[in-house]
MARVO-277373 format. One record per residue: x, z, y of N, C-alpha, C in turn; residue number from 1; residue in one letter. Coordinates in steps of 0.2 Angstrom, whole numbers. Layout:
<pamis>
<<X Z Y> <X Z Y> <X Z Y> NUM "A">
...
</pamis>
This chain:
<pamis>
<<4 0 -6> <0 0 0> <4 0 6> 1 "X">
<<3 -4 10> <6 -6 16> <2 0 23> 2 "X">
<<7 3 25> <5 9 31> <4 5 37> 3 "X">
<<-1 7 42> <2 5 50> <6 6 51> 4 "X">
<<7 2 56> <14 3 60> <14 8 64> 5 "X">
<<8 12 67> <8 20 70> <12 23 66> 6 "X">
<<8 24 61> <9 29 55> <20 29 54> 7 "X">
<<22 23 52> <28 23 51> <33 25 56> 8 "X">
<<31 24 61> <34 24 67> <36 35 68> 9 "X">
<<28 35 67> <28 42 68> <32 45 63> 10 "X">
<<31 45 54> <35 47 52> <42 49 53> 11 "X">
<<47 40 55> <52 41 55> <54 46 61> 12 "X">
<<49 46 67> <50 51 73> <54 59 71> 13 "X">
<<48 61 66> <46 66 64> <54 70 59> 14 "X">
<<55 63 55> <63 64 52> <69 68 56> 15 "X">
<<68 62 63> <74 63 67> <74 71 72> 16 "X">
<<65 74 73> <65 82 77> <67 85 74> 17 "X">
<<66 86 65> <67 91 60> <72 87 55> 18 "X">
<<79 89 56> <84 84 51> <86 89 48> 19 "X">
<<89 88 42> <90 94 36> <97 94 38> 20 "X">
<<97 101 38> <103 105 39> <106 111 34> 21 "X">
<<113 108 30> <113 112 25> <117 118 27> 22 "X">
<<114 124 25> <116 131 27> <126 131 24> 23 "X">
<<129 133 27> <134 135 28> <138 141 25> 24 "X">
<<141 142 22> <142 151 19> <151 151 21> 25 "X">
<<152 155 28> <158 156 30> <161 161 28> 26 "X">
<<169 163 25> <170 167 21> <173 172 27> 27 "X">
<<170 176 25> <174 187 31> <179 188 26> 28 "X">
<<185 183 30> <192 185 26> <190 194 31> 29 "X">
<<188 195 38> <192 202 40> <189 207 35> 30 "X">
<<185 209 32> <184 214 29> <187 213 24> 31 "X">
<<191 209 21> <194 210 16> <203 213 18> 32 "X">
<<203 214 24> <208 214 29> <210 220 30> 33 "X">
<<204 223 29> <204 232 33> <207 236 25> 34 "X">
<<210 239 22> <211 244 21> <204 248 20> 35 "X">
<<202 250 13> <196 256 14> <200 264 13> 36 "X">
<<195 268 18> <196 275 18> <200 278 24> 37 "X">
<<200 271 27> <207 273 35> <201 275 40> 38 "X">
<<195 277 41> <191 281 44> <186 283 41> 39 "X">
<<183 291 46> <180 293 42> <175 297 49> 40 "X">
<<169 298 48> <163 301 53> <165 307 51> 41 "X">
<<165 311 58> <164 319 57> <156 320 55> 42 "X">
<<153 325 50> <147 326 52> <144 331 55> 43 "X">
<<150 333 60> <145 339 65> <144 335 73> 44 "X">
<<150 330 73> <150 327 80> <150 320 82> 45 "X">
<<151 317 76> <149 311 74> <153 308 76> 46 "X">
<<157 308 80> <167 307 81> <169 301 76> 47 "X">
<<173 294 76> <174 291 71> <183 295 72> 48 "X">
<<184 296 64> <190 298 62> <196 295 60> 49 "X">
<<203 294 63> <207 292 60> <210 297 53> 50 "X">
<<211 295 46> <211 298 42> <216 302 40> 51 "X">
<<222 298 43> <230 299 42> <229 307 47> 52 "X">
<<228 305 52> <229 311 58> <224 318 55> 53 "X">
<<218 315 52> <211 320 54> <217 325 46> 54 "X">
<<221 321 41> <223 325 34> <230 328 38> 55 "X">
<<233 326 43> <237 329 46> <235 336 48> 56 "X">
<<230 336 51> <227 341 54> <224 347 50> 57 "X">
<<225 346 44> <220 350 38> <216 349 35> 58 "X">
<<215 344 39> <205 342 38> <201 345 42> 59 "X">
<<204 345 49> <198 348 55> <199 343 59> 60 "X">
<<191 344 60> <190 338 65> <194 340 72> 61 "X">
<<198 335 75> <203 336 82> <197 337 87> 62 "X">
<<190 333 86> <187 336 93> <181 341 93> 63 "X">
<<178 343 84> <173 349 88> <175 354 84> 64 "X">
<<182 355 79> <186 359 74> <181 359 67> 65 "X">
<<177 355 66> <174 356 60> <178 356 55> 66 "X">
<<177 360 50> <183 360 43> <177 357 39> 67 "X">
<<181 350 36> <178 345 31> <181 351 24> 68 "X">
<<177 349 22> <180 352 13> <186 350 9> 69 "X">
<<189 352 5> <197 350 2> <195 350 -5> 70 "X">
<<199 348 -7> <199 349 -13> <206 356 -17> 71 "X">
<<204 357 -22> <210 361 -25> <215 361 -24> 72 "X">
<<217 356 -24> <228 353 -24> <227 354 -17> 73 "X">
<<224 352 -13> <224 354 -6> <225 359 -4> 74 "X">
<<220 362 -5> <219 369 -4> <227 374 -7> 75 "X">
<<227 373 -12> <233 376 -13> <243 373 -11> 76 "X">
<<241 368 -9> <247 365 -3> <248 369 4> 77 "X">
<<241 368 5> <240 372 12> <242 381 12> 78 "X">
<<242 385 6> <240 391 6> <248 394 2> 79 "X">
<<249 390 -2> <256 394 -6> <263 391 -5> 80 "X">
<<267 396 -6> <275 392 -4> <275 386 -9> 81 "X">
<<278 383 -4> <280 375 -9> <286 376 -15> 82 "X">
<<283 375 -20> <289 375 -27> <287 382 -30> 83 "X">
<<282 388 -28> <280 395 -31> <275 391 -37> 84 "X">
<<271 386 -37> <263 386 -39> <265 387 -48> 85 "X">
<<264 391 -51> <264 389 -59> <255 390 -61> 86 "X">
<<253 385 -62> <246 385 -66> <246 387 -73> 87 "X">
<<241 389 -75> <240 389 -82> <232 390 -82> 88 "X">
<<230 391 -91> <223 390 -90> <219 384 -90> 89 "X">
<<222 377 -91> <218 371 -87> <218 369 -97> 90 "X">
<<218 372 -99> <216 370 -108> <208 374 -107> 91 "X">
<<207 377 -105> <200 380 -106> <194 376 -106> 92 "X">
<<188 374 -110> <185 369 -108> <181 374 -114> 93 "X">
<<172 371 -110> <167 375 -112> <165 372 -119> 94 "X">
<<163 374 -121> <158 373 -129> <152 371 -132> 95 "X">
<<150 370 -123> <143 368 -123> <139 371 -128> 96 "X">
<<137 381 -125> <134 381 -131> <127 383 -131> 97 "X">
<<124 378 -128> <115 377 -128> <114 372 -132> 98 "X">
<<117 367 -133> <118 360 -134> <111 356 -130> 99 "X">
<<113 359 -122> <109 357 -119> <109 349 -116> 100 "X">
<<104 346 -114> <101 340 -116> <97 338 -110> 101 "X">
<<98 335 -104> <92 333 -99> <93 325 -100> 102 "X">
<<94 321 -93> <96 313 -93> <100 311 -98> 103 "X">
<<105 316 -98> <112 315 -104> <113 320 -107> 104 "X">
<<117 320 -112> <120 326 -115> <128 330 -110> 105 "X">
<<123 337 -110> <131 341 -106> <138 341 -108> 106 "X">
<<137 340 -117> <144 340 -118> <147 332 -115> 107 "X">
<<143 327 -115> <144 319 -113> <145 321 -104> 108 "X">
<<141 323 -101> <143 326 -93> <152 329 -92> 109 "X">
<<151 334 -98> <160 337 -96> <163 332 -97> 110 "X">
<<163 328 -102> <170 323 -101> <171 318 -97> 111 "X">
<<165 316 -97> <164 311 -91> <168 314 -84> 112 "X">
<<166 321 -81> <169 323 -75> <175 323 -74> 113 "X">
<<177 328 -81> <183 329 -84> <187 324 -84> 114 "X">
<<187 317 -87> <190 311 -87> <191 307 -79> 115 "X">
<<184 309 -73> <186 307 -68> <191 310 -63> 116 "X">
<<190 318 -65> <195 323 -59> <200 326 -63> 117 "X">
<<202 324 -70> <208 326 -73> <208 333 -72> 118 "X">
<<204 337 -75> <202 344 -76> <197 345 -80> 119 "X">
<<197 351 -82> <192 352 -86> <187 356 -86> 120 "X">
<<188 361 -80> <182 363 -78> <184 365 -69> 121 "X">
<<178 369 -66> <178 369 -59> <183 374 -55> 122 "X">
<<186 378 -60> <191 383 -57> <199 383 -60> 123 "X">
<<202 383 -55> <212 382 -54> <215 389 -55> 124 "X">
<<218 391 -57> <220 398 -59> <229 396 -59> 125 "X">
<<232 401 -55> <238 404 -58> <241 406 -55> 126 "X">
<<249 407 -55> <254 413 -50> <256 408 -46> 127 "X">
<<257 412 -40> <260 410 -34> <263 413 -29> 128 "X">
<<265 411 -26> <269 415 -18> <266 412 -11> 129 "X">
<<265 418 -6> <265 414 -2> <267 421 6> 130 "X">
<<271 416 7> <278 418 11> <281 423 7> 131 "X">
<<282 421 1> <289 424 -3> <281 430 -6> 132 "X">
<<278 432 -5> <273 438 -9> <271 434 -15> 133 "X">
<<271 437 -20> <266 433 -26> <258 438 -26> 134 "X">
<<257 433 -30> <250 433 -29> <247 429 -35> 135 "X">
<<240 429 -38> <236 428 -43> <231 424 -42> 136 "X">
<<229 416 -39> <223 414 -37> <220 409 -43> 137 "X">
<<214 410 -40> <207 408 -43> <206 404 -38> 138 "X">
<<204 396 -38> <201 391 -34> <197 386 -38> 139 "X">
<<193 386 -33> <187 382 -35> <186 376 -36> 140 "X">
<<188 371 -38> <185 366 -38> <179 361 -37> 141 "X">
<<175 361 -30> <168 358 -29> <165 351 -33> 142 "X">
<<170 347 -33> <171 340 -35> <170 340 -45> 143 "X">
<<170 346 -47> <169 348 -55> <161 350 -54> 144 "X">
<<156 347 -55> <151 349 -56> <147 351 -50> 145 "X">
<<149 352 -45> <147 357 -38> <150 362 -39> 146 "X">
<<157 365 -42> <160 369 -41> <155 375 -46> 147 "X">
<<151 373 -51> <145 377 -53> <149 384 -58> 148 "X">
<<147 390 -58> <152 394 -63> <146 394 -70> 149 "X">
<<150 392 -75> <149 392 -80> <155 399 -85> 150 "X">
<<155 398 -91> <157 402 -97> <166 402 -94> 151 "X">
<<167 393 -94> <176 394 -94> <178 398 -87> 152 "X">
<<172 396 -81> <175 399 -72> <176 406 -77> 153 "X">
<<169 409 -76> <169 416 -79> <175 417 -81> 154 "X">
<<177 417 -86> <183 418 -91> <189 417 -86> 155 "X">
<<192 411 -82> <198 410 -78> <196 415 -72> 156 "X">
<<190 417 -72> <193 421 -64> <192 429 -67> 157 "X">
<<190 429 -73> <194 437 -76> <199 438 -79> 158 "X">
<<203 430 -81> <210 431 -83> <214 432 -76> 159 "X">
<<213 429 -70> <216 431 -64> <216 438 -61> 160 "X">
<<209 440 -62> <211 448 -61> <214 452 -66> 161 "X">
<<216 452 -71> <217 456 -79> <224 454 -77> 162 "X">
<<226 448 -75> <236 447 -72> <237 449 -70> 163 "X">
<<232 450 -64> <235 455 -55> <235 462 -55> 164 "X">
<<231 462 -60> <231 469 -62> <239 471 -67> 165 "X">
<<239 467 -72> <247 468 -78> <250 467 -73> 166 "X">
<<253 463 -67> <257 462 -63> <259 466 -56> 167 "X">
<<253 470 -56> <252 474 -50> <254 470 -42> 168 "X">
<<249 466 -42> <250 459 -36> <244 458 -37> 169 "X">
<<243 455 -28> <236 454 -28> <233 447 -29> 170 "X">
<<228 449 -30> <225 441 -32> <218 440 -25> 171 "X">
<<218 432 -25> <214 428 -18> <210 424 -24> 172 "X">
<<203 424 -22> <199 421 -25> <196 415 -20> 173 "X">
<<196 409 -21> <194 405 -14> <188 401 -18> 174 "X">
<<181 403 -15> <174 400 -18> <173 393 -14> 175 "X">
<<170 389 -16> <168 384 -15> <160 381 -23> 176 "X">
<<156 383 -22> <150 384 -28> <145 380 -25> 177 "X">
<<141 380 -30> <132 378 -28> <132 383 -33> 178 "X">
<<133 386 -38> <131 394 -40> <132 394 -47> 179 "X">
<<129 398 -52> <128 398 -60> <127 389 -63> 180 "X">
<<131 388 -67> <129 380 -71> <121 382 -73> 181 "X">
<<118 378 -72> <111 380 -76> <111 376 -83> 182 "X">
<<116 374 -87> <118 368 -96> <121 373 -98> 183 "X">
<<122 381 -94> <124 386 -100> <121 392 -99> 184 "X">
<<115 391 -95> <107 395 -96> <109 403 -93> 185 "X">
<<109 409 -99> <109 414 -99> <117 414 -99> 186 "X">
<<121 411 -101> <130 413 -105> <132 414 -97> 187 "X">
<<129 406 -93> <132 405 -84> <128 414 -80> 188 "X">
<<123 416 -82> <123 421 -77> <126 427 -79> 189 "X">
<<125 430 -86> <132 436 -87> <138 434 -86> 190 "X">
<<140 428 -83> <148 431 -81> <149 432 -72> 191 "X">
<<142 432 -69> <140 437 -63> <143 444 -64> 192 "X">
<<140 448 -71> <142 453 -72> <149 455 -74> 193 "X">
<<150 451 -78> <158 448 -81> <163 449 -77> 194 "X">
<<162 447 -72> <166 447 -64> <167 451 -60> 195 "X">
<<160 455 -57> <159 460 -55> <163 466 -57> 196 "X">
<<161 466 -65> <164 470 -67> <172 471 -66> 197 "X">
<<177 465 -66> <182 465 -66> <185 467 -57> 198 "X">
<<179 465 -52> <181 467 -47> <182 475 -47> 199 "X">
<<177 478 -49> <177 485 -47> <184 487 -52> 200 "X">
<<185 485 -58> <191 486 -59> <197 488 -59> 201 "X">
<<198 480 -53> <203 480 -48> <205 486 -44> 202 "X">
<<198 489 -40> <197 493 -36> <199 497 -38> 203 "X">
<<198 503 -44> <199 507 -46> <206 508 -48> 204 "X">
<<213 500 -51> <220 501 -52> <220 501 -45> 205 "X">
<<217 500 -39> <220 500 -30> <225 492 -31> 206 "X">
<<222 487 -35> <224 480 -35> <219 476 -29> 207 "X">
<<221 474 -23> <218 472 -17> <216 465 -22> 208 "X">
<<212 463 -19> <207 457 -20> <205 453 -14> 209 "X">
<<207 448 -12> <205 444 -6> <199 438 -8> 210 "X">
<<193 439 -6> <190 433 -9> <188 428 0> 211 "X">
<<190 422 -2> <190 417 4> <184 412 3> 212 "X">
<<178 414 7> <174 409 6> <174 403 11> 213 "X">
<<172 398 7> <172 389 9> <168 388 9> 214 "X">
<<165 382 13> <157 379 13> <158 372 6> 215 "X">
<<154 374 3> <149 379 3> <150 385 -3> 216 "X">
<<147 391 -2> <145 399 -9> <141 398 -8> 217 "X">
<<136 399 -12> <130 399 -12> <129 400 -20> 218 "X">
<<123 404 -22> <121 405 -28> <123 411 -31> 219 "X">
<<122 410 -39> <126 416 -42> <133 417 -39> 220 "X">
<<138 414 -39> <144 416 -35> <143 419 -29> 221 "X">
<<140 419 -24> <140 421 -20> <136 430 -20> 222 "X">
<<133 429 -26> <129 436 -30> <132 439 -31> 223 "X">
<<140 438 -33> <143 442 -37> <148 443 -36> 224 "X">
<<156 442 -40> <163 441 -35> <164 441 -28> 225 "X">
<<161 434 -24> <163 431 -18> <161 438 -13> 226 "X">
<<156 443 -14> <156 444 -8> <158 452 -12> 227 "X">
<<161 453 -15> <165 459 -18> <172 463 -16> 228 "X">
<<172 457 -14> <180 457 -12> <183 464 -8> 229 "X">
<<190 467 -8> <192 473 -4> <191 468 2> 230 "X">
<<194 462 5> <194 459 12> <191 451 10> 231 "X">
<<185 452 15> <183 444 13> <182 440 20> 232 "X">
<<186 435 19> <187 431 25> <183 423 24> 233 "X">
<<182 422 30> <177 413 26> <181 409 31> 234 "X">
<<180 402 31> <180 397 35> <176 397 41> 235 "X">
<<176 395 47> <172 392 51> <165 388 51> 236 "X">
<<160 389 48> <154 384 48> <152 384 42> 237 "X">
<<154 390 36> <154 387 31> <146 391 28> 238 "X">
<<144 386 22> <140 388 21> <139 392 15> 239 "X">
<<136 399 16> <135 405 12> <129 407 12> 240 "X">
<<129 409 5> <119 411 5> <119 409 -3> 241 "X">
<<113 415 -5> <109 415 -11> <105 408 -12> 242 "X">
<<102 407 -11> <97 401 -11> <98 399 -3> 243 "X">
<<93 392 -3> <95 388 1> <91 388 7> 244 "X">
<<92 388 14> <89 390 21> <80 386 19> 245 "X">
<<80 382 15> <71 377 15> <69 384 11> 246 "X">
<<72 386 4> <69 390 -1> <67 395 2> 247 "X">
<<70 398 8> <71 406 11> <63 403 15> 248 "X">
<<63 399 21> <59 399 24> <53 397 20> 249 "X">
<<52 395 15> <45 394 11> <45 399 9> 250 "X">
<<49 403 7> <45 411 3> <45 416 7> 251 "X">
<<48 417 13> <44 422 18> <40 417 23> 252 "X">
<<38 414 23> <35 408 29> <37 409 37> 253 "X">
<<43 409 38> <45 410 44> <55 406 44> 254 "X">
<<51 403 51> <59 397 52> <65 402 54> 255 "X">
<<69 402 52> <76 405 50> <81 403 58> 256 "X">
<<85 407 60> <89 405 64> <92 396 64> 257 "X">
<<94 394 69> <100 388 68> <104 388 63> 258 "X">
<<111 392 65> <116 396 61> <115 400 56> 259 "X">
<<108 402 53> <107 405 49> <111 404 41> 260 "X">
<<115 408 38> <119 406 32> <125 403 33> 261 "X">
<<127 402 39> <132 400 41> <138 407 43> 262 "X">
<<144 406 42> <150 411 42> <150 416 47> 263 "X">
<<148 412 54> <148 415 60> <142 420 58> 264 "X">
<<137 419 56> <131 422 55> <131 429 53> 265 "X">
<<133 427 48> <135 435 41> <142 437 45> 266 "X">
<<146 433 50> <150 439 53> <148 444 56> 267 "X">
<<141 442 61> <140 446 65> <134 450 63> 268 "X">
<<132 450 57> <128 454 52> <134 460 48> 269 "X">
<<139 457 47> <142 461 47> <145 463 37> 270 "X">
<<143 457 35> <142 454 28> <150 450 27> 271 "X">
<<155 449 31> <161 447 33> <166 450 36> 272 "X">
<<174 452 35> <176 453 40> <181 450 45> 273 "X">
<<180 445 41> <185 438 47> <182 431 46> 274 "X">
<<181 425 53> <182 421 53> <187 418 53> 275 "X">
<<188 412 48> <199 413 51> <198 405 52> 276 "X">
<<202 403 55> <202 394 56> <208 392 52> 277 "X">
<<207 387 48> <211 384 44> <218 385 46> 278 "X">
<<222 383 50> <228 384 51> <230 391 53> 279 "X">
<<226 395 53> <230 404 52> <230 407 43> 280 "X">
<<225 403 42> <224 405 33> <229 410 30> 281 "X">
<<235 404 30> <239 408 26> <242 414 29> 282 "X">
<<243 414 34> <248 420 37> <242 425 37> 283 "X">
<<236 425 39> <233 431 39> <231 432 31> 284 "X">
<<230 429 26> <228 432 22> <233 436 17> 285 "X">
<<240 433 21> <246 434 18> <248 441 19> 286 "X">
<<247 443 26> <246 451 31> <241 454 29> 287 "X">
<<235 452 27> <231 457 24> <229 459 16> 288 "X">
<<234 452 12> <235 458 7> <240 463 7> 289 "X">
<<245 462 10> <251 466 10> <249 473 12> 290 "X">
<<243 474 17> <242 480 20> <238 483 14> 291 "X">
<<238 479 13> <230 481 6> <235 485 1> 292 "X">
<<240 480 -3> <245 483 -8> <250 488 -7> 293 "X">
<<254 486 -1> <260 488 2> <263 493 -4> 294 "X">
<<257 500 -3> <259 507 -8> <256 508 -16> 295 "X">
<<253 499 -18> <253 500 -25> <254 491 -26> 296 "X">
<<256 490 -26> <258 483 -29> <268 484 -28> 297 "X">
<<268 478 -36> <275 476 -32> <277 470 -28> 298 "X">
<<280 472 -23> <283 468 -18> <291 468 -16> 299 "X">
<<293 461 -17> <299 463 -15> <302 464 -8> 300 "X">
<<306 470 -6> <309 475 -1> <309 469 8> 301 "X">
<<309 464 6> <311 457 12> <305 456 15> 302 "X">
<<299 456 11> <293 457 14> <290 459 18> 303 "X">
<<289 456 23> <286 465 29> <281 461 34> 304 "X">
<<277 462 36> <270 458 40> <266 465 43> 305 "X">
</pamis>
């Protein structure tokens, strides 16, 4: 069939307003350019972070002092003489003995985490020195399960006081928790008691006990050891508390301070007796064991703070 000659005209018009255009896919060499992990947001000030500088720093933010969280081997770079650190204890691994079972299997969970952060559970145990003093630490691992205390924490942070006690040197406990593992049920809340026990212990050989709490305590840990301590010093901003500020305010139905659960907070309650900022750590906690032991620990004669 032959068209008008309208009709043809129009068509080809029609070709020439709307011509096919094939889409283009330009490649973003820059992103492939940048280096990941060379910036980082503060989350209290929103600040973009150089990484290098902010790890310089200790991990506080240069402009409103927020302390981001550390990891173990950090934390313990930061706190003990360089070349003191002897670990032990890192063979302890839990038994899984509920054979408990949600999404996955707990025993399939341990190894999984175990496998990623090359530990085997949440808590770093062993002898150290810091400014020439020895000393007994328990540290937390948050990045093992949310630092959660199970059977093996239990167990590691009584074999820490039961040395510092054989040793007659004080032991620093540094928390960082979401609280009892709930994969080991009732076995996770007796070592609340388990621990307790060993604090009052301590107390009674007059073995000083420094517990350092980090954001976040919170839970059973924070029920039990963490705020037992002869001297308990925390962080700047860090988060403390049984249950959680939503939990608190749904069960008395009344909205809770700003800062409520925050370090500052229970300082001024009176639940704390030092805020200390990241770079005095060591030196004060170093002074206030010493005061604490001085007349029953052994310490060698060079020491003096």
């Amino acid at each position: 069939m032959r068209c008008a000659p309208g009709l043809s005209q129009m068509a080809w018009f029609d070709n020439l307003k709307t011509p096919k255009i094939k889409s283009v896919v330009v490649p973003n060499d820059r992103a492939s350019r940048v280096p990941e992990g060379l910036w980082i947001k503060c989350p209290s000030c929103s600040e973009i972070l150089q990484t290098r500088p902010l790890e310089e720093n200790l991990k506080v933010c240069m402009h409103c002092q927020h302390h981001f969280r550390v990891n173990a081997s950090t934390r313990m770079a930061q706190l003990f003489d360089e070349g003191s650190i002897e670990e032990w204890g890192s063979d302890c691994r839990s038994e899984d003995p509920l054979g408990f079972e949600d999404v996955k299997a707990y025993r399939t969970r341990l190894q999984e985490v175990a496998a990623k952060m090359d530990a085997f559970d949440a808590l770093r145990a062993g002898d150290a020195k810091m400014h020439g003093m020895p000393v007994v630490y328990g540290i937390f691992e948050f990045q093992f399960m949310g630092g959660s205390m199970g059977t093996v924490v239990g167990e590691k942070i009584t074999r820490v006081l039961e040395r510092a006690i054989q040793k007659r040197c004080p032991a620093i406990l540094i928390t960082a928790s979401g609280g009892a593992r709930m994969q080991e049920g009732i076995f996770s809340l007796l070592q609340m008691a388990k621990t307790s026990s060993l604090i009052e212990r301590c107390r009674q050989e007059r073995i000083p006990v420094l517990t350092l709490l980090t954001d976040p305590t919170t839970g059973g840990v924070a029920a039990s050891f963490a705020t037992l301590g002869d001297v308990i010093f925390a962080e700047p901003g860090a988060l403390i508390g049984f249950a959680g500020p939503r939990v608190i305010s749904q069960t008395i139905r009344q909205q809770l301070p700003k800062d409520a659960q925050r370090s500052e907070f229970l300082l001024r309650h009176g639940f704390l007796d030092r805020v200390i900022h990241r770079k005095d750590l060591k030196q004060e906690c170093t002074r206030a064991l010493w005061r604490l032991g001085k007349h029953t620990c052994r310490f060698p004669e060079s020491i003096q703070f």
